[in-house]
C-alpha positions in Angstrom: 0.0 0.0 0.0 1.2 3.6 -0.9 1.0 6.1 1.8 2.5 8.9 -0.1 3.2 9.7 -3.3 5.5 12.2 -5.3 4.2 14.0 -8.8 7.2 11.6 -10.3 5.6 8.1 -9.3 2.1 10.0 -10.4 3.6 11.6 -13.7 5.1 8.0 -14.1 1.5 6.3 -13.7 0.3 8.0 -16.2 3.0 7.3 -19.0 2.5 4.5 -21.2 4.1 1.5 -21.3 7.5 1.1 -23.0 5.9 -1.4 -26.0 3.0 1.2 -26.4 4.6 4.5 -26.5 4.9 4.6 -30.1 1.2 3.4 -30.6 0.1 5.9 -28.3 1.9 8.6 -29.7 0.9 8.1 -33.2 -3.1 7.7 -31.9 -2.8 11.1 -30.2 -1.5 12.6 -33.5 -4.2 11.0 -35.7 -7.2 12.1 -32.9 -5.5 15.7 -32.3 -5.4 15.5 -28.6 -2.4 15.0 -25.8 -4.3 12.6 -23.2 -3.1 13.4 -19.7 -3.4 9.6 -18.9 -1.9 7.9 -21.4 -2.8 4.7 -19.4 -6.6 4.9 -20.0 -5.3 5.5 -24.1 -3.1 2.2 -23.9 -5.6 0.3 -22.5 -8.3 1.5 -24.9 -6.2 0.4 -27.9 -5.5 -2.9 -26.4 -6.9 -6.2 -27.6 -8.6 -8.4 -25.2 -6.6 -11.5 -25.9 -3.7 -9.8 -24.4 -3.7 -11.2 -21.0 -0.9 -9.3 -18.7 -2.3 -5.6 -19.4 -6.2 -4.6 -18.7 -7.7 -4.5 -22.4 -10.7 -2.6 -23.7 -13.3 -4.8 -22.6 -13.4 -2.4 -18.9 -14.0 0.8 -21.4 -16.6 -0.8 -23.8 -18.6 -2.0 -20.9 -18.5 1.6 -19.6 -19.0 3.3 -23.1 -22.1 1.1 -23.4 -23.7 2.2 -20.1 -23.0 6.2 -20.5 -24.3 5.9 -23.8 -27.2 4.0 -22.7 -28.1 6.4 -20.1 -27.4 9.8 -22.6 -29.4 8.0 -25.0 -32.8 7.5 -21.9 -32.0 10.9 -20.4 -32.4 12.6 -24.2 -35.7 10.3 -24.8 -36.8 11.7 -21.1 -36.3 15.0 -21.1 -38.0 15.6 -25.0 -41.0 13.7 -23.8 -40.4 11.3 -27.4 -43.3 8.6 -27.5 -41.5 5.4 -28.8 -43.9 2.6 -30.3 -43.0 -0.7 -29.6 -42.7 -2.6 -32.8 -43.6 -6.5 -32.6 
């Protein structure tokens, strides 16, 4: 357990790994945008079949859920009658 950290260990936490850092750079150049956590990135572009690093599967699952609940807060709030189709 950490009881205190320095902004090096955070700034390090934050850095992708050594066998990403060029797919992570080139991703940030393609989207336009310098991710603070380059970790959440990394992991994002990460296939789920590889085993020792957390893969996408964490984000999708949490995509899926905001999405889901923009998509019943928009129906909500403009009052939209939806018609169940059989």
């Amino acid at each position: 357990m950490k009881l205190f950290t320095t902004s090096a260990s955070i700034d390090r936490e934050l850095q992708p790994s050594l066998e990403m850092k060029d797919s992570v750079t080139a991703m940030e150049k393609i989207v336009g945008h310098n991710f603070k956590n380059k970790r959440l990135l990394e992991e994002a572009l990460t296939h789920s079949s590889i085993t020792y690093f957390p893969s996408y599967k964490r984000l999708a699952v949490l995509g899926d859920a905001a999405l889901g609940l923009a998509m019943s807060l928009g129906v909500c709030q403009r009052g939209i009658d939806m018609e169940w189709k059989k």
